[in-house]
C-alpha positions in Angstrom: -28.9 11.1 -0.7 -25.5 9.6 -0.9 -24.8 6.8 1.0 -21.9 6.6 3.6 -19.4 4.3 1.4 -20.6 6.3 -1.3 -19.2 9.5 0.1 -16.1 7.8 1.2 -15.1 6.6 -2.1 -15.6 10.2 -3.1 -13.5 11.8 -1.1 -11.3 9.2 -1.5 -10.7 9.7 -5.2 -11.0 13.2 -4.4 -8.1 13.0 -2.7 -6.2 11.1 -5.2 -6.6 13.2 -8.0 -5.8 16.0 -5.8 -2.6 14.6 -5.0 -1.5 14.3 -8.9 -0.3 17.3 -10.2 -2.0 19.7 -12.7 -1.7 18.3 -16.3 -2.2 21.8 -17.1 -0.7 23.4 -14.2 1.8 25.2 -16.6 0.2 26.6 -19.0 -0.3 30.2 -17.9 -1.5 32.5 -20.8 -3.0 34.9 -18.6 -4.8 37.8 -20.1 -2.1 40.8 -19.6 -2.5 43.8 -17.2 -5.1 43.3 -14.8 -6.3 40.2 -15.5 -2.6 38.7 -14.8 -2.5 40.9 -11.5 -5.7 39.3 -10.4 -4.8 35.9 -11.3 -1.4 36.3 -9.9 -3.5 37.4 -6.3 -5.6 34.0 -7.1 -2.7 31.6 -7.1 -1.6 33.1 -3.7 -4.8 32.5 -2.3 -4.9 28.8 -3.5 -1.0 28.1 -2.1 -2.5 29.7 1.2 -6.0 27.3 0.8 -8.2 30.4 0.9 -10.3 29.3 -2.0 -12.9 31.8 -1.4 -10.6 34.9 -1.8 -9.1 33.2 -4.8 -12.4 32.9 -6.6 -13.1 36.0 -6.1 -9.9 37.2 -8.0 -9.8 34.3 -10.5 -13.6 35.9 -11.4 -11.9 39.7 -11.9 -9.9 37.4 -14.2 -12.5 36.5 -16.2 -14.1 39.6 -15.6 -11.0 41.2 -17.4 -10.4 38.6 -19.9 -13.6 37.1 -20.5 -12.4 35.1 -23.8 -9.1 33.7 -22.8 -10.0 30.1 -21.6 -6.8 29.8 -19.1 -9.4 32.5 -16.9 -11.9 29.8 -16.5 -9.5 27.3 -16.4 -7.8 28.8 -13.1 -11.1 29.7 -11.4 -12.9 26.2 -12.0 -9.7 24.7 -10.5 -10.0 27.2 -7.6 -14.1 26.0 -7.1 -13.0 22.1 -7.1 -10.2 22.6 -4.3 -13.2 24.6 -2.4 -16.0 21.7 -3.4 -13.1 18.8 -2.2 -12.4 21.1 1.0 -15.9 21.5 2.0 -16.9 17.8 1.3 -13.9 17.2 3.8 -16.0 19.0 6.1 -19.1 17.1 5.3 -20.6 20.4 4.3 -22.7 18.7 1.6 -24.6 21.8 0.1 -21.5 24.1 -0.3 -19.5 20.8 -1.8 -22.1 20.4 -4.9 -22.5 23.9 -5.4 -18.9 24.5 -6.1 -18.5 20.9 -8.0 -21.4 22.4 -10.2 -19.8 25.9 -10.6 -16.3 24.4 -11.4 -18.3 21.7 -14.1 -19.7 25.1 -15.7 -16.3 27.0 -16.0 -14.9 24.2 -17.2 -17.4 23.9 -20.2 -16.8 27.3 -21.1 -13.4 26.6 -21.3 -14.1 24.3 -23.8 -16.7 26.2 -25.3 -13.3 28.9 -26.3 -11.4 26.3 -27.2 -12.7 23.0 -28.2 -10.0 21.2 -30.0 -8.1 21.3 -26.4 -8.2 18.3 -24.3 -6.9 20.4 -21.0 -11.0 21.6 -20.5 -12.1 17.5 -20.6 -9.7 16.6 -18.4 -10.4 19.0 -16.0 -14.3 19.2 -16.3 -13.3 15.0 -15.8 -11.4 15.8 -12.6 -14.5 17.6 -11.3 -17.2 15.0 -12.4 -15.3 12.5 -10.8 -15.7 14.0 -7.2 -19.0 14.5 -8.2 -19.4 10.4 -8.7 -20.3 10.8 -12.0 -17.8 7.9 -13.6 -19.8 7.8 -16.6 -19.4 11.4 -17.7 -15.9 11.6 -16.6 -15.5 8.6 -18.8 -16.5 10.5 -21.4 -15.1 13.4 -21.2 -11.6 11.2 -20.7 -12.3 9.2 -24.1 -12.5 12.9 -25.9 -9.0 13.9 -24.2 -7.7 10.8 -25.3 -8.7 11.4 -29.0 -7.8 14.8 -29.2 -4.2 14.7 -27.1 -3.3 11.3 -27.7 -1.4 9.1 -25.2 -1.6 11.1 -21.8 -0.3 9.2 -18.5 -2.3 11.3 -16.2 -5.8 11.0 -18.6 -4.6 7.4 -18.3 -4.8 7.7 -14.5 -8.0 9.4 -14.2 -10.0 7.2 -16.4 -9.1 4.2 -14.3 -10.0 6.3 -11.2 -13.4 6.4 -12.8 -13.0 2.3 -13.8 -12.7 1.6 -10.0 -15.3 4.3 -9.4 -17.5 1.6 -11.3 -16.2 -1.4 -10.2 -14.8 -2.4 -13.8 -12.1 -3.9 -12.3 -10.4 -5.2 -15.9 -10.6 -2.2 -17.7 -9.0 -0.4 -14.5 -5.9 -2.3 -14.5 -5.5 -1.9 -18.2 -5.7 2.0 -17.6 -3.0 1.6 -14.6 -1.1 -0.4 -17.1 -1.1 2.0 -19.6 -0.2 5.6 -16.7 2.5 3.3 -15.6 4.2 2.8 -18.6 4.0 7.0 -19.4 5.4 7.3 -15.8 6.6 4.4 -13.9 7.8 6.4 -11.4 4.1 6.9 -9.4 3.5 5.1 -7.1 -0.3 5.8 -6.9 -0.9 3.9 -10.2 0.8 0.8 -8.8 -1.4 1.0 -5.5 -4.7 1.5 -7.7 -3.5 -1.1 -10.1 -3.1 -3.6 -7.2 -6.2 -2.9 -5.8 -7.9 -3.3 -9.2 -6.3 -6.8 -9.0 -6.9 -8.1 -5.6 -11.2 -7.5 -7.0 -10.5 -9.4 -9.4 -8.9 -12.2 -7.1 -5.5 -12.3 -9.1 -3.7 -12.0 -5.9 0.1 -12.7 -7.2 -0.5 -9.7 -9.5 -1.4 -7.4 -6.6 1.6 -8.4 -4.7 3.7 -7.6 -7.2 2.8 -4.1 -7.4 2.6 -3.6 -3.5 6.5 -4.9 -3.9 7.4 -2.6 -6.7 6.0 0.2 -4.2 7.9 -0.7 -1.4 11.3 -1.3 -3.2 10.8 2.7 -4.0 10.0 2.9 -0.3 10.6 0.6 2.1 8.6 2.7 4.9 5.6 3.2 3.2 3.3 2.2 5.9 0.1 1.8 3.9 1.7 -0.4 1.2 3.2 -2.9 3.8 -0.6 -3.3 5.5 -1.9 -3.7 2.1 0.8 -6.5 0.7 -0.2 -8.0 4.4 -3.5 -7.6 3.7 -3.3 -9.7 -0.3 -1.0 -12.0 1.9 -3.6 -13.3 4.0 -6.1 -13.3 1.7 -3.8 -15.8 -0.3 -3.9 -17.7 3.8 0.0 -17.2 3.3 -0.3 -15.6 6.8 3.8 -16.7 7.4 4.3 -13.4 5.2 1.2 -11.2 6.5 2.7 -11.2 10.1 5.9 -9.6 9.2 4.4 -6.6 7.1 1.8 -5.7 9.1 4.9 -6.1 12.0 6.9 -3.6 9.9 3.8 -1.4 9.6 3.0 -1.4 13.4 7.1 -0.2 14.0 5.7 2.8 11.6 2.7 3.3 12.6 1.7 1.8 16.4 -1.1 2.9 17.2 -3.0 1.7 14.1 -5.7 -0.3 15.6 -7.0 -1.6 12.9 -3.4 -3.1 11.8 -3.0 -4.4 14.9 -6.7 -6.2 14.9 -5.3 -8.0 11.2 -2.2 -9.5 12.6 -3.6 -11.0 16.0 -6.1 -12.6 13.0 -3.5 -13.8 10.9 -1.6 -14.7 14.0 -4.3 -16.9 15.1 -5.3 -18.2 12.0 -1.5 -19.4 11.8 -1.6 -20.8 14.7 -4.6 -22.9 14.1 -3.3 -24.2 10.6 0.1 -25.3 12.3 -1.6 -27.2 15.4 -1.7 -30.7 15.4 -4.6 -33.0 15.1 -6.7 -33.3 18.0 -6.7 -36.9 18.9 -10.7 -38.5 18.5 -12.0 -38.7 22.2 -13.5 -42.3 22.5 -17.5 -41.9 22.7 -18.2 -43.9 25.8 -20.4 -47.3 25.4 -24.2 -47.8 26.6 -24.4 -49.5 29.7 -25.1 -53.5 29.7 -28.7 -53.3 31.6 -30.9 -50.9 30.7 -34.5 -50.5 31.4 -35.2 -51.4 27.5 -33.2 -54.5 27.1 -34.5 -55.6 30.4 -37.6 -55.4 28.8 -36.9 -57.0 26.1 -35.1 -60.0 27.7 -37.9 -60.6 29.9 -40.2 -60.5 26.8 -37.8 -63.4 24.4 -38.0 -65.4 27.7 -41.9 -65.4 27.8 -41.9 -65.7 24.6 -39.5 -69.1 24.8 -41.7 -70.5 27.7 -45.1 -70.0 25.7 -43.5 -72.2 23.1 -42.1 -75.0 25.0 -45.4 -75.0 26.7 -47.4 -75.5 23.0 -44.6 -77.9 21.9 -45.1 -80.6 24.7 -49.1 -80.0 25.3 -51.6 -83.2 24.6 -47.8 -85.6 24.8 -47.9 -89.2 27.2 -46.4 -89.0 29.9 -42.7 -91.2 30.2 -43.0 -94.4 32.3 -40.2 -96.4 33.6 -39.4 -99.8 32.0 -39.2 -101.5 35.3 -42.6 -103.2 35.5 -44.1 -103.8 39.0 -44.5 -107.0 39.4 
């Protein structure tokens, strides 16, 4: 059973990669006569998130062109949105058994037409919300080598980096997505994220700034940059982001909770010294030097007394006469 964080992430990168567009999305080959009528009726029913009913017309697709790979292609795409959508709704069961059915469309795509990357990376798209990094990895190298340079492979392979925790190769993926298109801001917020795990902080703030210079009200960078901020203790420059966030967002309790913390931390790094309170001294008398006085004094008196024992007595030199 998958834990709670473990699902999280999940969707989470689920909801990433759904947010890219299709690498593929254009390619539309189609089969010709019914099987383009049936796929045309599928692509409604995904624009109008009815999954179900577009299955069932991407599968008369197949049905009518069972060897044209763009069939499987547009009905395993059509079982992922359904797996993501049901794992949204913590239906567990119905979520793997559409990530499973879209995994096995996808290797028939590739089955008709293995020296294509577009089956890996989408059979990668699926393993990741699966939380299978490994075989996404995979399946991502094999994109790579038959395709070449691809931003978006680029993307998803760090997606399964993070996924892992491999924090280094991440940012080298990010890297590499945002210098085929510099103009997404997801890869500088993954990249940034990948940087703050591995504590290189300035690097992290950078890319939270190269996000908000595209868009200034982007509510989740500024908590973020606040967020790399404090950890830094540079809480003079926390304050005012998660400020700017809170005039976006107010009611984000959470954001609120992190500036009275950086607020307070600030506070307590500008206050001044407290002066040392003077410990106050034992009193003169106490029952234990009493003692002990009384004791030295005995002690004293016990010698004198030894000193002068068995000694003749003085007499005065004024003889009586």
């Amino acid at each position: 059973m998958k834990t709670r964080t473990t699902l999280t992430l999940s969707i989470l990168l689920g909801a990433m990669i759904f947010a890219a567009p299709d690498v593929y999305a254009k390619r539309r080959g189609g089969g010709g006569g019914d099987a383009e009528e049936h796929r045309r009726k599928g692509l409604e029913y995904v624009d109008a998130k009815q999954f179900d009913k577009a299955i069932e017309e991407f599968s008369k697709e197949v049905e009518a062109a069972p060897d044209n790979p763009e069939a499987y292609h547009d009905r395993g795409t059509a079982y992922r949105a359904a797996g993501r959508a049901a794992a949204a709704a913590n239906d567990g069961p119905a979520s793997a058994a559409r990530f499973n059915s879209s995994v096995a469309d996808f290797s028939k795509m590739i089955e008709l037409s293995p020296k294509s990357g577009a089956g890996y990376v989408e059979r990668a798209q699926t393993e990741l919300a699966q939380i299978q990094y490994d075989a996404a990895i995979n399946d991502l190298n094999k994109a790579l080598e038959l395709k070449g340079d691809e931003g978006l492979v680029y993307k998803f392979r760090g997606f399964a980096y993070i996924g892992l925790s491999q924090w280094d190769k991440a940012v080298v993926d990010f890297t590499a997505a945002i210098q085929k298109d510099p103009n997404d801001p997801q890869n500088y917020d993954r990249r940034a994220w990948a940087n703050r795990n591995l504590k290189n902080f300035p690097a992290a703030i950078e890319d939270y700034t190269l996000i908000l210079q595209k868009n200034p009200n982007d509510e989740d960078a500024l908590v973020k940059r606040g967020a790399t901020y404090a950890a830094t203790t540079d809480y003079e420059k926390a304050i005012p982001d998660y400020q700017a966030a809170l005039k976006l967002k107010p009611d984000d309790f959470a954001t609120v909770q992190r500036m009275q913390y950086a607020q307070s931390q600030l506070a307590a790094k500008n206050a001044p010294p407290a002066t040392p309170t003077p410990t106050p001294g034992a009193p003169l008398f106490t029952p234990a030097r009493i003692f002990f006085g009384v004791l030295i004094l005995l002690v004293i008196a016990a010698v004198v007394r030894f000193m002068t024992r068995g000694k003749p007595e003085q007499t005065s030199s004024t003889r009586i006469r």
